[in-house]
C-alpha positions in Angstrom: 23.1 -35.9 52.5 24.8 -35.2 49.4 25.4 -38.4 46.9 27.9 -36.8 44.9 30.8 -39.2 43.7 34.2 -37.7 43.3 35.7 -39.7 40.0 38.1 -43.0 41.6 41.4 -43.8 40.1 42.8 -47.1 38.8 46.9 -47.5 38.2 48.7 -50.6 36.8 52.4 -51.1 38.1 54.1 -54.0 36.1 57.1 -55.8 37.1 58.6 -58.9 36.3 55.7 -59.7 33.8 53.3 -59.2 37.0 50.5 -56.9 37.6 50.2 -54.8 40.6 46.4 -52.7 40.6 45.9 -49.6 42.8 42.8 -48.7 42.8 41.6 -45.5 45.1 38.1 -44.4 45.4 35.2 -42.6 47.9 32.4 -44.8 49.1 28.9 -43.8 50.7 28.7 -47.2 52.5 28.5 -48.0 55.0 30.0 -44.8 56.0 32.0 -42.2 53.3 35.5 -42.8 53.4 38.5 -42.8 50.6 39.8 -46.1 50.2 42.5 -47.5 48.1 43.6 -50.9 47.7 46.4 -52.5 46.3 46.1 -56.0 44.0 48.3 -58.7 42.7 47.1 -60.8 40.6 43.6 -60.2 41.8 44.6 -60.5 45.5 44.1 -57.8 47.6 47.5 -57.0 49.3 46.5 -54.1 51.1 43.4 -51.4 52.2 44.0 -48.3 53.1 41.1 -46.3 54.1 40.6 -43.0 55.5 36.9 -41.5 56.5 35.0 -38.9 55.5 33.3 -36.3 57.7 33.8 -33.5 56.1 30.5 -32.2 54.2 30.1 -32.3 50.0 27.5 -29.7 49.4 29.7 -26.9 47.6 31.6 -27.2 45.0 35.0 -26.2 47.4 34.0 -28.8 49.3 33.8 -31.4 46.3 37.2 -30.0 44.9 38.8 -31.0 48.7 37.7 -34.7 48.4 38.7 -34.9 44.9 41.7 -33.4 45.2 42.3 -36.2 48.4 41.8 -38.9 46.6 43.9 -38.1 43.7 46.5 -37.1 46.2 46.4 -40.7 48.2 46.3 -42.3 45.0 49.5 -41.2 43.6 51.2 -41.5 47.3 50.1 -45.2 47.3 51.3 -45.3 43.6 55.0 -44.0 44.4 55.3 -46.5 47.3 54.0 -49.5 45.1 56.5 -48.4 42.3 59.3 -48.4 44.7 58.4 -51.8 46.6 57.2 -53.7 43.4 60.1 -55.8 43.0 59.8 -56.9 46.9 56.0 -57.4 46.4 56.7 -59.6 43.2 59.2 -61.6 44.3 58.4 -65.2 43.8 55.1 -64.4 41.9 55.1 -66.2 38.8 52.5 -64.2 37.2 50.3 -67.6 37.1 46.9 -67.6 38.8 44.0 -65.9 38.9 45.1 -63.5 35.8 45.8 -67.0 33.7 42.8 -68.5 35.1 41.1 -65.7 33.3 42.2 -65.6 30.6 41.6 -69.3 30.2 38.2 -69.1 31.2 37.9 -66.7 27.7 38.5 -69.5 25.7 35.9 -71.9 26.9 33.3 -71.8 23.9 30.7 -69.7 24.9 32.3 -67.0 27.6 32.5 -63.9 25.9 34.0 -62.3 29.5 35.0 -63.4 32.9 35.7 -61.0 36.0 37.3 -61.6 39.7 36.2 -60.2 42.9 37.5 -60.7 46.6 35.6 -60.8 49.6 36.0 -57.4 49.9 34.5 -56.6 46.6 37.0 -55.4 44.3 36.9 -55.9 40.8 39.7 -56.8 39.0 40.2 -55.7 35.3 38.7 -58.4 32.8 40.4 -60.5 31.2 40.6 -58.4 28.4 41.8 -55.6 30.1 39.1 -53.3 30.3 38.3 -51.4 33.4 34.4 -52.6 34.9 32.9 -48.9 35.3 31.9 -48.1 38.8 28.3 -48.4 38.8 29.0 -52.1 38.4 31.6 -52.2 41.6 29.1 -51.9 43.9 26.7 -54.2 42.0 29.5 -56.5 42.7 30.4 -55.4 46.3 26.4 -56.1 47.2 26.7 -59.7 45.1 29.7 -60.5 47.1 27.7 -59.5 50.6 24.5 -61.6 49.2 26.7 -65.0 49.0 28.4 -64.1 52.4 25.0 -63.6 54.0 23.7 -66.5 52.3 26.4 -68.8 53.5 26.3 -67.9 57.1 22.4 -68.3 57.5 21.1 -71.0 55.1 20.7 -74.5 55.7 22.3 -75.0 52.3 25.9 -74.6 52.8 28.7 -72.6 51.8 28.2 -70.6 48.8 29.8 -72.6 45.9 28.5 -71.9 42.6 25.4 -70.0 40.7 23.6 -69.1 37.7 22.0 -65.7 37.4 20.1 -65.4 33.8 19.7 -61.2 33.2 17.4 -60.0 30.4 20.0 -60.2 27.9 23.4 -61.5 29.8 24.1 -64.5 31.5 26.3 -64.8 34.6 27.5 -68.0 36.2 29.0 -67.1 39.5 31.7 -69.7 41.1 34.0 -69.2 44.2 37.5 -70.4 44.8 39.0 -69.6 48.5 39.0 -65.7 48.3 38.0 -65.1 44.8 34.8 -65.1 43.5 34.5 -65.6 40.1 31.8 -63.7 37.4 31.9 -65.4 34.0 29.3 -64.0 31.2 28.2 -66.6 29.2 26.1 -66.6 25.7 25.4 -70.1 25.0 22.4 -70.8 27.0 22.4 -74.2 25.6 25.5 -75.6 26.9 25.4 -73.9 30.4 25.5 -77.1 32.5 28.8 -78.3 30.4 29.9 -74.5 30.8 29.9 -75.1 34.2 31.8 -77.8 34.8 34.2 -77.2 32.1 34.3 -73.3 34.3 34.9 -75.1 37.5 38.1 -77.3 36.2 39.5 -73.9 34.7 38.8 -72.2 37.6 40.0 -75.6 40.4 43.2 -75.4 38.4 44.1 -71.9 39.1 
């Protein structure tokens, strides 16, 4: 099987001071398909997904795919564009894009990410684009505290600290979201947390 990656897309539509992400790309697992999903505010609105059968050996067939998700992406873009006033109506831009933000200012966070359920990333809070290596890092994080949850002793998932060779992650879930916040004061992590968690409980 082939494990070539045709490039995703990622579109911002703004309205009202609100930001709508469309974000289209193929996926191996758990079977290929094209899928593209809509975001407000870190909320996934919508999915649409379409699989893949067709082979990616040549490079025709690798042109096809990439020309289909480029072609889906801008169709979902030109729908969003016309319906954003309808999809932002009564969004106040507050939430998890403020929560974010104000997560950046805690002494110590030097980044802080959102993910759903589902696995999407949302931008960080300083607007850069996580490249797509680290998606699926996420998507497989997001499936570890979901499998955790459901067959532990311990209880939901609630909050955790993973220390990396040279980052530090603290991982905390509200509802749908679940939160990634990179941290470089190892000293202060336990009043990081709880200082996270009110930021984060406010949103």
């Amino acid at each position: 099987m082939s494990e070539y990656l045709p490039p995703g897309r990622l579109s911002k539509v703004s309205e009202d001071g609100v930001l709508l992400q469309i974000q289209t790309e193929f996926s191996w697992r758990p079977r290929p398909r094209v899928a593209t999903t809509v975001s407000l505010d870190g909320v996934v609105l919508h999915k649409i997904q379409k699989d893949w059968d067709a082979p990616l050996e040549t490079d025709e067939q690798k042109k096809v795919v990439e020309n289909f998700v480029n072609k889906q992406h801008d169709e979902v873009v030109e729908v969003i564009k016309a319906k954003k006033k309808e999809l932002v109506k009564g969004h106040k831009g507050k939430g998890i894009s403020s929560a974010l933000a104000d997560l950046t200012e805690l002494k110590g966070v030097y980044a802080a990410w959102c993910l759903t359920r589902k696995g999407v990333v949302t931008s960080d809070s300083g607007g850069k684009e996580l490249l797509p290596e680290y998606i699926s890092l996420f998507e497989n994080l997001v499936s570890l505290c979901e499998f955790l949850a459901e067959t532990t002793a311990v209880g939901d998932f609630v909050e955790g600290r993973i220390v990396l060779e040279e980052d530090n992650l603290i991982v905390m879930r509200k509802d749908k979201q679940i939160f990634v916040i990179g941290f470089d004061n190892v000293d202060r992590a336990q009043e990081l947390v709880t200082e996270i968690r009110n930021v984060i409980e406010a949103a």
